[in-house]
SEMAR-883786 format. One record per residue (C-alpha): y, x, z; residue in three letters. Coordinates in steps of 0.2 Angstrom, whole numbers, plus 5000, padded with zeros to 4 digits. Layout:
N
YXZala...
//
This chain:
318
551555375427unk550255485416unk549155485427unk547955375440unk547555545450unk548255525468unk548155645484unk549155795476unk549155945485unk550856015489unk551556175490unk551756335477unk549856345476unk548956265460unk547956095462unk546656065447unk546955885451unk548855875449unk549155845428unk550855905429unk550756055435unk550956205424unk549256265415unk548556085418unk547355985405unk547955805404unk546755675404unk547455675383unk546455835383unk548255925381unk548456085390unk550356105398unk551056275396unk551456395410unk553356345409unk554356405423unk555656265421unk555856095413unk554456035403unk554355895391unk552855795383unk552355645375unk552055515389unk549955495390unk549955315392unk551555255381unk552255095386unk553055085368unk552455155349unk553455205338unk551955115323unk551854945329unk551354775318unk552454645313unk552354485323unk552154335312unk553754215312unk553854105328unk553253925325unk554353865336unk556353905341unk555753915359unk554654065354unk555354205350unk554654385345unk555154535335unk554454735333unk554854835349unk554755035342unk555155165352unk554355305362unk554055365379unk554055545385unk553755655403unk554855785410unk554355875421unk556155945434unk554956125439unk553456195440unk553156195460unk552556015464unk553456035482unk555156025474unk556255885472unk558155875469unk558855905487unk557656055487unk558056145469unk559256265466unk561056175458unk560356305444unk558656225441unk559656055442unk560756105429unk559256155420unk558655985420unk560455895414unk560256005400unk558455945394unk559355775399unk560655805386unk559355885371unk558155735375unk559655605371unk560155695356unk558755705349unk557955535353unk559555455351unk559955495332unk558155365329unk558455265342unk559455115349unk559155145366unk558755285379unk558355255394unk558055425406unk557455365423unk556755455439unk555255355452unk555355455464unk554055425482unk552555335480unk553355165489unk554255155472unk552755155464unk552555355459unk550655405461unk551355585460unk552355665469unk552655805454unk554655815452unk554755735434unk555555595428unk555155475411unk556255465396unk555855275385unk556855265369unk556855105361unk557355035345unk558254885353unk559354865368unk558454825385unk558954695396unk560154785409unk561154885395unk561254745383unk562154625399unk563354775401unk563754825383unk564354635384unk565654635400unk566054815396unk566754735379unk567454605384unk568654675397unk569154825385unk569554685374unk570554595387unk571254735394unk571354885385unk570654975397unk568755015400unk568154915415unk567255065425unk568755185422unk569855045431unk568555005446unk568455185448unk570455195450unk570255055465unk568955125473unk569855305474unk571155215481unk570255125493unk569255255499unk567855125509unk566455125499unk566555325493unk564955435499unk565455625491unk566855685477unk567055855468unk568355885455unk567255785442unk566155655450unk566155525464unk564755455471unk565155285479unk564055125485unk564654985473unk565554835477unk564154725470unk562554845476unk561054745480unk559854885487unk560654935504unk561155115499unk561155085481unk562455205475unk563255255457unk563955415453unk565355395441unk566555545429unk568355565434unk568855645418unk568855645399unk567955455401unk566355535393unk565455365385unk563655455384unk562955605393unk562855705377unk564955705379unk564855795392unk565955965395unk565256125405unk566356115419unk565655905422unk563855945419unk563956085433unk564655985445unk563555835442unk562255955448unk563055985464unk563455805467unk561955755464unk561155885477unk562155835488unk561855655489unk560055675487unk560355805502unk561155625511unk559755525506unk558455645513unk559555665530unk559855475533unk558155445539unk557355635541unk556055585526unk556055645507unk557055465503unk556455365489unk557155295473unk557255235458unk558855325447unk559455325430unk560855355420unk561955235408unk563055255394unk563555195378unk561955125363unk561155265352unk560555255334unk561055315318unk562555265317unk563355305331unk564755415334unk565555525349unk567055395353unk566455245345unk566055135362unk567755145370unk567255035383unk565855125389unk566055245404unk564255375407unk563655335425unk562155355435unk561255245446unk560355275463unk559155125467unk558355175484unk557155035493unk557355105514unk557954985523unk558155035541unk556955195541unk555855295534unk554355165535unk555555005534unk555754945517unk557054805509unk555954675500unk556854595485unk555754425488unk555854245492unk557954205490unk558354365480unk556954315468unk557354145467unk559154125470unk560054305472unk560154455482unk560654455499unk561254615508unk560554655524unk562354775528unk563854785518unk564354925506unk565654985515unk564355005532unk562955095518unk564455205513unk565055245531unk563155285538unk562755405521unk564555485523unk564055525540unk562655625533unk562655795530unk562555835512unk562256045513unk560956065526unk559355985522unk558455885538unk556855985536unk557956155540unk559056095553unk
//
């Protein structure tokens, strides 16, 4: 977060307290503008640098340690700190796929990775309620990406084919595990989902590898989609549902170009931690931490129960 200020105010109304609202001084001593829809600023309290030092060489193999560059930004979705997703316009959404898309051109022609990510409710950890979400470029492959640049090669290699574009053919087929579908997307709960309604949100066409591929027609009805199952989320247990959501596509850099990464398919991910309500929370402890994750009720139950959702009213109008 860029801030430890807590106890926001809601509403259209300004808070001096609340550093992301328009016209705020940030504890940098910047002043945001008055925008009137995304806004875009270097993270106060980076978790990378783009000027580190040079680790001296390992004295032992066991050891190991190199320069990790990068850069961490804010966005802010909108001005009015009562918003979120299910409650913007598919407008204002689109809005902010857009400033998705110039962020990852323009950080991604420095950097290896880009990783654009929402916390969203303070039981993920998010001290402000603020729509906004963080954007970390990186000059080296995190963790998660670097395992799935991996398998993702090595079943195009295999089979010729890239790996989500086939799992997305057996799920439309099956039809079990699928939450919401438009002409371009489809939100489903993976097979292998760990977080109880954990869902991905996958293309149909035109196998785009990164979201700067995108087409007019996909990033339009992304925004709907993801209304719509933010909308679910929200109804499921009448709350403003939390989460922790990002997107995935193929590596950045220099050197990249549009179609070099075959085996990649763009997708987003929705991590949210509610268990059984509003107040009860899934805990990734004990055997999850130590062993692996168990599922407290199976995709297809996670998929049936937000299905059951409506996904054009929201809870707090009904």
């Amino acid at each position: 977060m860029t801030s430890t200020t807590k106890n926001f105010k809601f509403g259209n109304y300004p808070d001096p307290n609340n550093p992301l609202r328009a016209g705020a001084v940030r504890s940098s001593g910047q002043r945001n503008p008055n925008y009137t829809s995304t806004y875009v600023f270097p993270n106060d309290f980076p978790a990378l640098l783009e000027r580190v030092p040079e680790p001296p060489p390992p004295d032992h193999p066991l050891f190991q340690v190199a320069q990790a560059k990068g850069t961490c930004r804010v966005m802010c979705f909108h001005p009015d700190s009562s918003m979120t997703i299910p409650l913007m316009s598919v407008k204002e959404i689109l809005a902010v796929i857009e400033e998705w898309i110039n962020q990852l051109q323009e950080l991604g022609r420095r950097y290896t990775w880009v990783q654009i990510f929402e916390n969203k409710g303070a039981i993920m950890g998010c001290s402000n309620p603020h729509p906004h979400c963080q954007i970390w470029a990186s000059s080296f492959l995190p963790n998660e990406p670097r395992v799935k640049e991996r398998c993702q090669k090595e079943y195009y290699t295999k089979f010729g084919k890239p790996l989500l574009v086939d799992y997305l053919v057996q799920e439309m087929k099956k039809k079990e595990r699928i939450v919401l579908q438009n002409s371009e997307w489809v939100a489903l709960v993976p097979y292998w989902a760990a977080w109880p309604y954990e869902t991905m949100l996958l293309p149909i066409n035109n196998r785009p590898q990164r979201m700067t591929d995108l087409n007019e027609d996909q990033k339009m009805a992304l925004a709907e989609i993801m209304k719509q199952l933010c909308t679910k989320y929200d109804n499921l247990f009448h709350c403003s549902f939390p989460y922790s959501m990002g997107w995935h596509g193929a590596p950045t850099g220099s050197s990249r170009k549009p179609g070099d990464a075959p085996h990649w398919l763009f997708h987003g991910i929705y991590l949210p931690p509610l268990l059984r309500s509003a107040t009860v929370k899934k805990f990734m402890v004990g055997y999850e931490m130590l062993a692996q994750p168990q599922r407290d009720l199976t995709p297809e139950q996670a998929a049936d129960k937000l299905r059951q959702c409506d996904h054009l009213v929201h809870y707090k109008n009904q």
